[in-house]
C-alpha positions as CSV (number, residue, x, y, z in Angstrom):
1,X,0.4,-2.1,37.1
2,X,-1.9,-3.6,34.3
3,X,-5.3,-2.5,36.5
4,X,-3.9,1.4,35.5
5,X,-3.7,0.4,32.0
6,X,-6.9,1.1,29.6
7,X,-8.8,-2.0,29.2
8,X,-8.5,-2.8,25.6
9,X,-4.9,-2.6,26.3
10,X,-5.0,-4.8,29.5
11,X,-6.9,-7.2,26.7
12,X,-4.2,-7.1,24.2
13,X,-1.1,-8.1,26.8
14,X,-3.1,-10.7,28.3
15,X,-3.7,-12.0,24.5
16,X,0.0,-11.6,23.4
17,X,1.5,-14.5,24.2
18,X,-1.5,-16.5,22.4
19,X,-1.2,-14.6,19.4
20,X,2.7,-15.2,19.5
21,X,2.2,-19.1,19.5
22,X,-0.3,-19.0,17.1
23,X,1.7,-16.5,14.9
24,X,4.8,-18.8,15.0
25,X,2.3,-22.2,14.6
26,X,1.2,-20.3,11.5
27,X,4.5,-19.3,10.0
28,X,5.6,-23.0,10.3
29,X,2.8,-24.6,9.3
30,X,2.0,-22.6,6.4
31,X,3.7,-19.2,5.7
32,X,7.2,-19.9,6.1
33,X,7.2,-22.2,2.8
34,X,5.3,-20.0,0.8
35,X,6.5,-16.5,2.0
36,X,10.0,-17.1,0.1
37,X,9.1,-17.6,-3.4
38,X,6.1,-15.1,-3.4
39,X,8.7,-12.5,-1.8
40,X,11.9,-13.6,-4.5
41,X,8.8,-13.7,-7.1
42,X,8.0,-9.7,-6.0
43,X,11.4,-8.8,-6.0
44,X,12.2,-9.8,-9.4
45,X,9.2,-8.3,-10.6
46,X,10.5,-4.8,-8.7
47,X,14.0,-4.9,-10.0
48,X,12.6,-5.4,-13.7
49,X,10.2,-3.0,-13.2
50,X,13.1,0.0,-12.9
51,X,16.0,-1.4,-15.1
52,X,16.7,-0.5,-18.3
53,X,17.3,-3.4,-20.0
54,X,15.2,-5.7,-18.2
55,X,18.4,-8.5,-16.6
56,X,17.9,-9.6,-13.6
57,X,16.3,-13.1,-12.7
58,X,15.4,-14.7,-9.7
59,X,14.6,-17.8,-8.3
60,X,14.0,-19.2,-5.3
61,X,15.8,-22.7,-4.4
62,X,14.1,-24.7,-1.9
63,X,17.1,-27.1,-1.2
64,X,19.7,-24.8,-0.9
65,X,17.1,-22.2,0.7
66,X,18.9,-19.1,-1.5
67,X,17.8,-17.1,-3.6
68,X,19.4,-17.8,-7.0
69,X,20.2,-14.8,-9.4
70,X,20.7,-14.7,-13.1
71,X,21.1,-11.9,-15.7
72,X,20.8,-12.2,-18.8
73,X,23.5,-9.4,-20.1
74,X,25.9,-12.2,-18.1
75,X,27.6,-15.7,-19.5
76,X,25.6,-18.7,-18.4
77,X,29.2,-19.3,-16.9
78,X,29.1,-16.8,-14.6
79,X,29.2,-17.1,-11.2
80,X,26.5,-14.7,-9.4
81,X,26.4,-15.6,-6.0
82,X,22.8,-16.3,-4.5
83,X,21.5,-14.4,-1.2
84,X,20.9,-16.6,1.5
85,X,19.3,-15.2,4.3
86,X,15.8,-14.3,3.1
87,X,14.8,-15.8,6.6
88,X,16.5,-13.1,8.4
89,X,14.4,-10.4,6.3
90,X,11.1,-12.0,6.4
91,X,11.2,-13.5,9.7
92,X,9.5,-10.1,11.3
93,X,6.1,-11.3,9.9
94,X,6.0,-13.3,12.8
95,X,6.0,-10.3,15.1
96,X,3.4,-8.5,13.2
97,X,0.9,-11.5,13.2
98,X,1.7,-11.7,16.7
99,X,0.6,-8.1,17.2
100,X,-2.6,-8.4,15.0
101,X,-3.8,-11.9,16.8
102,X,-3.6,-10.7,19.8
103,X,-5.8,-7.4,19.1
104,X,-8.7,-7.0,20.4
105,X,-11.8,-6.9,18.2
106,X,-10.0,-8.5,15.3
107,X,-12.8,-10.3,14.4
108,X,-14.5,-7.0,13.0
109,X,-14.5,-6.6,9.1
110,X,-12.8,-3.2,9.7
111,X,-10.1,-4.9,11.9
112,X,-9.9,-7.6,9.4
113,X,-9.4,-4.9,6.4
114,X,-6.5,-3.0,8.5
115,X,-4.6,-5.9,9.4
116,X,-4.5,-6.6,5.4
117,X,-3.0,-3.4,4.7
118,X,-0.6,-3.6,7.5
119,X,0.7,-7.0,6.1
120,X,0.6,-5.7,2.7
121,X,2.8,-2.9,4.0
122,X,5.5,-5.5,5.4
123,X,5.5,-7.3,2.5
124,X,6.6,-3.8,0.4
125,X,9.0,-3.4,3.0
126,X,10.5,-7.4,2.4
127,X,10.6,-6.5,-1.5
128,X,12.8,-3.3,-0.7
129,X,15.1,-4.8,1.6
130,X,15.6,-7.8,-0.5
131,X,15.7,-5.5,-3.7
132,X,18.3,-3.7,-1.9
133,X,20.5,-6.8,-0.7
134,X,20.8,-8.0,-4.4
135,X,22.0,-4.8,-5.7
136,X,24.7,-5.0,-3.1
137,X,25.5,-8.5,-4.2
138,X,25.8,-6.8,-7.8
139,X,28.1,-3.5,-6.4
140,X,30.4,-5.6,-4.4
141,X,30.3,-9.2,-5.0
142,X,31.0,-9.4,-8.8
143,X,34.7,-7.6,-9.1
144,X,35.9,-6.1,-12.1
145,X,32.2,-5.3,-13.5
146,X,31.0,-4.3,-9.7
147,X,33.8,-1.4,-10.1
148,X,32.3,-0.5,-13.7
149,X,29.2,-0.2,-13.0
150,X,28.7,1.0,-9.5
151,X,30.4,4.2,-8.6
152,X,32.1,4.5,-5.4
153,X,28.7,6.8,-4.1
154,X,26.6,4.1,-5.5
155,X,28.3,1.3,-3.4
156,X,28.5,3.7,-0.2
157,X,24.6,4.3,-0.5
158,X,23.8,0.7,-0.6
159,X,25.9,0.1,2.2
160,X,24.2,3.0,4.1
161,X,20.6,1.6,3.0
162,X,21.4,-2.1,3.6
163,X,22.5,-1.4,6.8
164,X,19.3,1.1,7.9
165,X,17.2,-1.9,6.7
166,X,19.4,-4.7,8.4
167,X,20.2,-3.2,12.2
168,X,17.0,-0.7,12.3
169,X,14.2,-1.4,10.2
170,X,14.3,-5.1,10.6
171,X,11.9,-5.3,13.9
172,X,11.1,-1.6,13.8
173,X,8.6,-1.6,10.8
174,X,6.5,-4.5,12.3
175,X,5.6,-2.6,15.3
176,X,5.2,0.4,13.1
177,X,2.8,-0.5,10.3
178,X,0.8,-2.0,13.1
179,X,0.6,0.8,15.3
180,X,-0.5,3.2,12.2
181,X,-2.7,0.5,10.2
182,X,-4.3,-1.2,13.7
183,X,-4.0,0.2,16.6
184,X,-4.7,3.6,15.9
185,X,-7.4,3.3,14.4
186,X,-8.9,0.5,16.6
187,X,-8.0,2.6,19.6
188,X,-10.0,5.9,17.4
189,X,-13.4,2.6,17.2
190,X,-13.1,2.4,21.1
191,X,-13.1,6.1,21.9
192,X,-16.3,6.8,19.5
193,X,-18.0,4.0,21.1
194,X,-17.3,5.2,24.5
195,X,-18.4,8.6,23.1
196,X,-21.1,7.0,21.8
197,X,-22.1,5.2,25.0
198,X,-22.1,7.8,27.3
199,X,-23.9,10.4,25.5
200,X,-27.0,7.6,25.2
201,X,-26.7,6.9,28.9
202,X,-26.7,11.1,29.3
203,X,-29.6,11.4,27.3
């Protein structure tokens, strides 16, 4: 079955479980610890960047592996719980390293440059789904003032998102910002140079 496959595809399954172990080596060696607070450090910085007044502050807690949430229109009393499964969001990196390590040609400066964008593009995505879990934490989790200030609509939307993201997006946008930002146009590279190839060896 793989001999009727094109050959730079043939290449990247036989290099996908290598780029998978050297994906997850990566994400545990380095990435994992540094992913969190650069992605609750983004998110705060995407919340502010929309609200009027400027409230909401995050942190991210290394022991209790949560991210801690403050505003400052609040009591330093209250209670606003943290959101704790940041892993479950940003876990999917792993799959997209995964796909760009095992790509062939990745050592090209073009390759390089795509794979950059195409992690750049995940890490948006993280900031939106997390943005989005902390305003669900503020429309449901905080009672009296959750009814205030989030209208029914505004709490059914949130579900609606927070669900697309949790159950569809997840493992879906990995594969898809690859497949636009990589393979595409590494697949577009190949066909040129096969162009390019056979019209020299026609001429």
């Amino acid at each position: 079955m793989l001999s009727d496959l094109p050959p730079d595809l043939r290449s990247f399954l036989r290099r996908l479980p290598l780029g998978a172990a050297a994906a997850l080596a990566l994400w545990f060696a380095v990435l994992g610890s540094v992913w969190a607070p650069a992605l609750t450090f983004g998110t705060e910085k995407a919340i502010r960047a929309i609200e009027s007044p400027k409230v909401t502050m995050l942190s991210w807690e290394r022991e209790e592996a949560a991210v801690a949430i403050q505003r400052s229109d609040f009591s330093t009393q209250s209670d606003v719980p943290g959101y704790r499964n940041l892993d479950a969001i940003s876990g999917n990196a792993v799959l997209l390293l995964a796909l760009v390590f095992a790509t062939p040609g990745l050592s090209r400066g073009s390759t390089i440059f795509r794979s950059g964008l195409a992690v750049l593009a995940l890490v948006l995505a993280h900031v939106v789904h997390v943005r989005v879990a902390i305003e669900m934490i503020y429309a449901t989790q905080l009672g009296e003032w959750s009814t205030v200030a989030y209208a029914p609509w505004k709490r059914e939307t949130l579900g609606a998102l927070r669900y697309f993201f949790d159950l569809v997006l997840r493992y879906a946008i990995p594969v898809v910002v690859y497949v636009l930002f990589v393979f595409i146009p590494r697949r577009r590279e190949l066909e040129d140079e096969e162009a390019a190839v056979a019209g020299a060896a026609g001429a």
